[in-house]
C-alpha positions as CSV (number, residue, x, y, z in Angstrom):
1,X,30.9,-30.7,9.9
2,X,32.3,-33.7,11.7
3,X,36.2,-34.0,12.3
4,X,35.9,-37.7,10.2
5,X,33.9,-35.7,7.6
6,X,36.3,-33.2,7.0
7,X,38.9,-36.0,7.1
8,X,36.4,-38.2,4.2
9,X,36.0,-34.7,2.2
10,X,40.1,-34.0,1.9
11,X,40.6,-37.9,1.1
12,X,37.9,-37.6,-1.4
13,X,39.1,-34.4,-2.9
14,X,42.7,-35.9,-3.5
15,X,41.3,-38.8,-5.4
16,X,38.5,-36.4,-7.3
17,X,38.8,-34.1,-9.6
18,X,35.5,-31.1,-10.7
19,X,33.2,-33.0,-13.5
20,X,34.5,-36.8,-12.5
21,X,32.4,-39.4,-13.6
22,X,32.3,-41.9,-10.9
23,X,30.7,-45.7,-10.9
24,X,30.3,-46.7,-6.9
25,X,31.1,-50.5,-6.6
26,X,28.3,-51.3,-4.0
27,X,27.8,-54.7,-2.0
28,X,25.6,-53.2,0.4
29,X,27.6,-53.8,3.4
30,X,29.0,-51.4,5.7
31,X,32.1,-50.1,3.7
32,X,30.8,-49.4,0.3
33,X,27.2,-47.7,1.1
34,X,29.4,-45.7,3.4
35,X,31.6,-44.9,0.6
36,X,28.3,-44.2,-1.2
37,X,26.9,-42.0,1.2
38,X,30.1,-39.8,1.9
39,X,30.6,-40.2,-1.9
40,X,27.1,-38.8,-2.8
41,X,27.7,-36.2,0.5
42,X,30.5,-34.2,-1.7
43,X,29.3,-34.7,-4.8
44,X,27.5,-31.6,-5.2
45,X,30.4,-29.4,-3.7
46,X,33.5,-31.3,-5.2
47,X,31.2,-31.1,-8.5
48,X,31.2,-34.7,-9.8
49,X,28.2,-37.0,-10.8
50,X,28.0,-40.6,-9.2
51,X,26.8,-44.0,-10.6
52,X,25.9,-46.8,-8.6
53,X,27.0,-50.6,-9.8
54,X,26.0,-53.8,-7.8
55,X,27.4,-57.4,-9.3
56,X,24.9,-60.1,-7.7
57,X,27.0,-63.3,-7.6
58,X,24.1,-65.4,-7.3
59,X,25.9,-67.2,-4.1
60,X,23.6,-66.9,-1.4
61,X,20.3,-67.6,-2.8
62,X,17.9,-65.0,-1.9
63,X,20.2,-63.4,0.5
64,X,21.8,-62.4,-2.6
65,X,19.1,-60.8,-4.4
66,X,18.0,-59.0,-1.2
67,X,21.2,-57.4,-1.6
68,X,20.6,-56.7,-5.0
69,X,17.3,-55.2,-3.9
70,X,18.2,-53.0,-1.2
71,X,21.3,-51.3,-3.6
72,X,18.6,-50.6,-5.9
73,X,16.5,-49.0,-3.0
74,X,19.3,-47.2,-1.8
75,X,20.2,-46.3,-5.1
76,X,16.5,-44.6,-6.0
77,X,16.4,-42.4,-2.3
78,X,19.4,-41.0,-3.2
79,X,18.3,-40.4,-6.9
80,X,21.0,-42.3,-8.4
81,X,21.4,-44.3,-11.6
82,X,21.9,-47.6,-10.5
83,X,23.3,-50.8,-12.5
84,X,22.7,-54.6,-11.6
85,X,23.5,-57.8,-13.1
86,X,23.4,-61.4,-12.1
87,X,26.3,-63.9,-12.7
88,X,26.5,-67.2,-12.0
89,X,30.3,-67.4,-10.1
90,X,30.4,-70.8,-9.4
91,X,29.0,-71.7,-12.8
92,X,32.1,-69.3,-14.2
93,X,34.8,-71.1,-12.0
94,X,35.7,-74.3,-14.0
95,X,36.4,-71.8,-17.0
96,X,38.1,-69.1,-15.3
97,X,40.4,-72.3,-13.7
98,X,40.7,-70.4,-10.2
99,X,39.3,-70.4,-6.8
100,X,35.2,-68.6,-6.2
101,X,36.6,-65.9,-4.9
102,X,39.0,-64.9,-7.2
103,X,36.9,-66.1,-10.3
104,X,34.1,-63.1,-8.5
105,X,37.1,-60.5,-8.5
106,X,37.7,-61.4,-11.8
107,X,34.1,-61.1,-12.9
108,X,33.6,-57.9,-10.6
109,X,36.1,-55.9,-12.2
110,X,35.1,-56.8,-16.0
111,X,31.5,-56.0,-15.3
112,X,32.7,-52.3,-13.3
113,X,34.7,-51.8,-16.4
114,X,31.9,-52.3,-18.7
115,X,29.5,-50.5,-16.5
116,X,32.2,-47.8,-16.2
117,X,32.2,-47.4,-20.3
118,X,28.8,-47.8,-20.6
119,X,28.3,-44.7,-18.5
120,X,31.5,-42.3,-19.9
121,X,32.8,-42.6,-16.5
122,X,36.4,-42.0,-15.7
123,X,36.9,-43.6,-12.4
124,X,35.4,-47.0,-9.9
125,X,35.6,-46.1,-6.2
126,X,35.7,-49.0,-3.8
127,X,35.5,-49.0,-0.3
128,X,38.9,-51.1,0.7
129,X,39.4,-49.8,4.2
130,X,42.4,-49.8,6.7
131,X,41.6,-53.3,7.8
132,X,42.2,-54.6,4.1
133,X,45.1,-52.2,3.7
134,X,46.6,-54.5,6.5
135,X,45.0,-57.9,5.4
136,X,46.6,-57.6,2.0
137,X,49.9,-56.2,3.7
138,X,50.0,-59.4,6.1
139,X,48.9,-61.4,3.3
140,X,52.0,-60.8,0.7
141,X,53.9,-61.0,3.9
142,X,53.3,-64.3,4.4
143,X,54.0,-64.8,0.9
144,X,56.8,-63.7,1.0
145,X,56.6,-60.3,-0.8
146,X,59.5,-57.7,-2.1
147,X,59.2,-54.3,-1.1
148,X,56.4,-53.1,-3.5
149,X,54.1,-55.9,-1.8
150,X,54.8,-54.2,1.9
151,X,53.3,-51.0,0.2
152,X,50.1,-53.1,0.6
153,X,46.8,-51.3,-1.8
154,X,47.1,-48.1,-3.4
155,X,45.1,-44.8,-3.3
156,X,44.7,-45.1,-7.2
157,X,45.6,-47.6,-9.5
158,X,44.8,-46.6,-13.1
159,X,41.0,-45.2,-12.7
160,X,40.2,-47.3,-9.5
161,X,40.7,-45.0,-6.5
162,X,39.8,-46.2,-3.4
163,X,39.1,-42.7,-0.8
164,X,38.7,-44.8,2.8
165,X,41.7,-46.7,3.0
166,X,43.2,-44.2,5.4
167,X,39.5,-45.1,7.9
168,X,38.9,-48.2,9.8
169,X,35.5,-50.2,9.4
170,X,34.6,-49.4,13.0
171,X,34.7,-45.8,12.2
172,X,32.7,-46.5,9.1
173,X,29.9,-48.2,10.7
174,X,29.7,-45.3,13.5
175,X,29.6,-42.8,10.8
176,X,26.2,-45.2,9.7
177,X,24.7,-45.8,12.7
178,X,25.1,-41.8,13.9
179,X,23.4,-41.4,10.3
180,X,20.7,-44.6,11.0
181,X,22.0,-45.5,7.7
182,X,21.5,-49.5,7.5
183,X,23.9,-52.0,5.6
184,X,23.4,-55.6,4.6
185,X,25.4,-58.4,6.2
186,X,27.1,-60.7,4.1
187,X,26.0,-64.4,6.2
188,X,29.5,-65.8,4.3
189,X,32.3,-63.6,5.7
190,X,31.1,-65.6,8.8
């Protein structure tokens, strides 16, 4: 075993506990099918059963279904249930009263919630990484934040753990590429 997958295993067992229930939010970029893959790695050691949930924001046009699609792909190698559904976001904006991209976190985490119940699960892992540990860190900065902002995204927050925040993107996509793992490209984070 790799150095960075005995550093993934320890960050996943601190978050995981024997018999977990676990919903995978998965894009199907780089971070989260690397937190899939190193997820679905353990699972049969650490003993805990994996469910995969992908939120197609209808945004992109077929981009975004090819997204949904290779999920589901990904999701059916590695013999995983997998969970789908399409929102309209910019339909949902005008009633949620705030900007696309918080009106799609909003709708991302109500439909990992419901996914989450409709499963029995007991915890959504996300693949925040180091770079988002500091974007959100430099972000409350600059609005200017107390101290519990400076402490920037937590490990856990009620049954949302998030095991790579202590890895950079660049060492996720190597741990892909060594693998020939391949990940979607989202064309608006250009």
């Amino acid at each position: 075993m790799s150095c960075f997958e005995k550093k993934i295993k320890s960050a996943i067992a601190e978050l995981v506990l024997q018999g977990d229930r676990i919903l995978v939010a998965v894009s199907g970029g780089a971070d989260s099918l690397a937190l899939l893959y190193l997820l679905n790695r353990f699972s049969k050691e650490l003993d805990y059963e994996l469910f995969v949930a992908h939120l197609n924001h209808l945004s992109r046009g077929k981009e975004s279904d090819g997204d949904a699609d290779f999920v589901a792909n990904v999701s059916d190698k590695l013999s995983l249930p997998c969970f789908i559904e399409k929102i309209d976001v910019a339909r949902e904006v005008p009633r949620l009263k705030t900007s696309f991209q918080e009106s799609a976190r909003i709708l991302r985490y109500q439909f990992l919630e419901k996914t989450l119940l409709s499963v029995k699960g007991n915890k959504i892992a996300v693949g925040h990484n180091a770079e988002d540990q500091a974007e959100t860190v430099l972000m409350n900065l600059l609005r200017g934040t107390g101290l519990k902002g400076l402490g920037g995204i937590a490990k856990v927050r009620g049954h949302l753990i998030r095991p790579l925040l202590g890895f950079t993107r660049a060492e996720l996509e190597l741990f892909l590429n060594e693998q020939n793992l391949t990940y979607r490209t989202d064309s608006s984070n250009n």
